[in-house]
N, C-alpha and C positions, 0 to 999 in steps of 0.2 A: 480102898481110898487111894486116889492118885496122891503123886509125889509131892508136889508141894499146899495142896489141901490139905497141909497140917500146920498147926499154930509155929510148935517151934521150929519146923524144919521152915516155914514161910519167912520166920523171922531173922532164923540164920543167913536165908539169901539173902534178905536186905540190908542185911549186916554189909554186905560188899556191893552188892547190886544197886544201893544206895549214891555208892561213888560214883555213877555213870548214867544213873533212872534218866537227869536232866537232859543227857544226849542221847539216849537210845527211846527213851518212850514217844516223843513229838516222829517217828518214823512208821508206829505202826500206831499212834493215837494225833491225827491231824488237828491241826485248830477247827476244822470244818465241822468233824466229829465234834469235839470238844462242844461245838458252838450248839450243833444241834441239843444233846444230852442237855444240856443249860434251855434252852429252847422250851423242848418237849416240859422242863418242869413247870410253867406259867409262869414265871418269877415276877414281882413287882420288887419298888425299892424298899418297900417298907415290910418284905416276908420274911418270915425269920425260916433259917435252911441249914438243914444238918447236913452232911457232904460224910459220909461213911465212907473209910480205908481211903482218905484223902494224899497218902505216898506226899511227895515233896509238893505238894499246890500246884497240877496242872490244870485241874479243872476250878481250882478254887479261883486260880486268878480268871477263868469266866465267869464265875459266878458274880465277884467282886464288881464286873461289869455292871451290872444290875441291881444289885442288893446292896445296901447300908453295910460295912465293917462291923458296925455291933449288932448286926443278927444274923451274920455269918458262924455257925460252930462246927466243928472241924475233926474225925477221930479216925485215928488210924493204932494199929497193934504194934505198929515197928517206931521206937526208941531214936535210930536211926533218920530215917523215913518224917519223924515229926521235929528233930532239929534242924533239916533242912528248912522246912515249911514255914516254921515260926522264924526262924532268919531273913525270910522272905514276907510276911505277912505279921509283923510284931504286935496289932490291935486288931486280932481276929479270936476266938475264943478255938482253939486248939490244945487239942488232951489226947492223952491215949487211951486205947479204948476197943474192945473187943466187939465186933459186929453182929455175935450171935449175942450179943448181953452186954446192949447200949448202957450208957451207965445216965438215963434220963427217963425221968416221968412219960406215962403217956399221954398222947393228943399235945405235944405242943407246939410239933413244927409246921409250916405253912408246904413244904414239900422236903423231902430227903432225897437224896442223890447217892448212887455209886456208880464210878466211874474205875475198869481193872481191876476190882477188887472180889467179886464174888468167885473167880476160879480159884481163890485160896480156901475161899470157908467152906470146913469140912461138913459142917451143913448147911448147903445154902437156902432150906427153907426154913432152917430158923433164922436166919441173918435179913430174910426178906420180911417174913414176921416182926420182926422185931423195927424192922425199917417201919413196915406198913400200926404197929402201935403206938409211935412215937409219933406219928404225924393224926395232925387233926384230920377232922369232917371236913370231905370235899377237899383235902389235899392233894399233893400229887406225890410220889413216886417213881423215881426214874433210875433204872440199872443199866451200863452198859457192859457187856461179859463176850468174851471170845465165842462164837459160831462154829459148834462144830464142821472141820473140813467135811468135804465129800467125797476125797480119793480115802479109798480104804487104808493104807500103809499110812496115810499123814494122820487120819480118825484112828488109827488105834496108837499112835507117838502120843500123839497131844493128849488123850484121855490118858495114858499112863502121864505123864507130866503135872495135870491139873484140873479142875474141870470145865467142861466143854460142855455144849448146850445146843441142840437144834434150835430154832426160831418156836418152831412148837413147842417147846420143854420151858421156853421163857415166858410164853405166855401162859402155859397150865401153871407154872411157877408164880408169879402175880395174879391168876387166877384160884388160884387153891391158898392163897393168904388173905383174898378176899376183896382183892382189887376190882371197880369195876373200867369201863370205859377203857379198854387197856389196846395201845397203840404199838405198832414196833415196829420199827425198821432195819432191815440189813443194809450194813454200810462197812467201810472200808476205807484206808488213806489216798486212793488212789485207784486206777479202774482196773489194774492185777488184783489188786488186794478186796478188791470191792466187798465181795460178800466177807470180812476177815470177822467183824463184829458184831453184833445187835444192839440197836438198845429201843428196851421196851419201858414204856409207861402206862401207869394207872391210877385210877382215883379211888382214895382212901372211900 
């Protein structure tokens, strides 16, 4: 298991990594990005949208764009991480809340979102399951997760740090929970950074 693929060691970093998310994530996570991931999920205003490992609301406040405040629901595992958020979002339904074991019925959301959050969970085919249970029929699904590099000394850093994902690994990933219609794109803050991220979608 990489290094911070673990619940508490994930949580200890955001313990401090929390003081600074606001200014260090908008560099390697663009509003462009942002907008797409929100994009790829079909959103209308009246969908109700769970937004998994939601960290301080960067993608929430896209989503916010789109969607009603009360079918907006919100979970992240970090204490930290989710007092920022509800300081910034005070009529949004925000909880804590563990990705591999949503704490909600299934079929009820109109699409689920994660955004940064699947390189932490130590399995992210249950975290994607668990995504793809809670949303209904003809829903969507949408994760965005770091790409693994292609220079071999950065692909074995990064894989010990957290986990990493080829483009291929993300759609057998949504494809082996049962997604069908599954779209993805490699994307990046910037044309250095280009291929940095993915993010794939598919229908429940």
């Amino acid at each position: 298991m990489s290094f911070l693929a673990n619940k508490k060691r994930a949580e200890t970093f955001y313990r401090y990594f929390s003081l600074i998310y606001d200014r260090v994530n908008p560099i390697l996570y663009s509003k462009t990005m942002r907008r797409i991931v929100v994009k790829m999920a079909n959103l209308k205003s009246n969908s109700l949208v769970l937004e998994v490992g939601c960290g301080t609301g960067y993608t929430t406040y896209e989503i916010l764009k789109t969607v009603d405040k009360k079918n907006v629901f919100a979970v992240d595992i970090s204490k930290e991480q989710i007092k920022i958020a509800v300081s910034k979002f005070k009529n949004i339904n925000i909880i804590r809340g563990d990705a591999e074991a949503l704490p909600f019925k299934s079929s009820i959301f109109d699409a689920t979102i994660s955004a940064g959050s699947i390189e932490y969970w130590p399995n992210p085919m249950q975290g994607v399951k668990e995504m793809v249970r809670v949303t209904k029929k003809g829903g969507t699904v949408v994760i965005l997760g770091p790409r693994l590099p292609d220079n071999p000394v950065l692909k074995y850093l990064a894989t010990k740090l957290m986990n990493f994902f080829t483009t291929t690994d993300y759609v057998k990933l949504l494809k082996n929970a049962g997604l069908k219609d599954i779209k993805c794109v490699e994307i990046g803050p910037n044309s250095f950074l280009s291929k940095l991220a993915v993010i794939v979608a598919g229908r429940v």
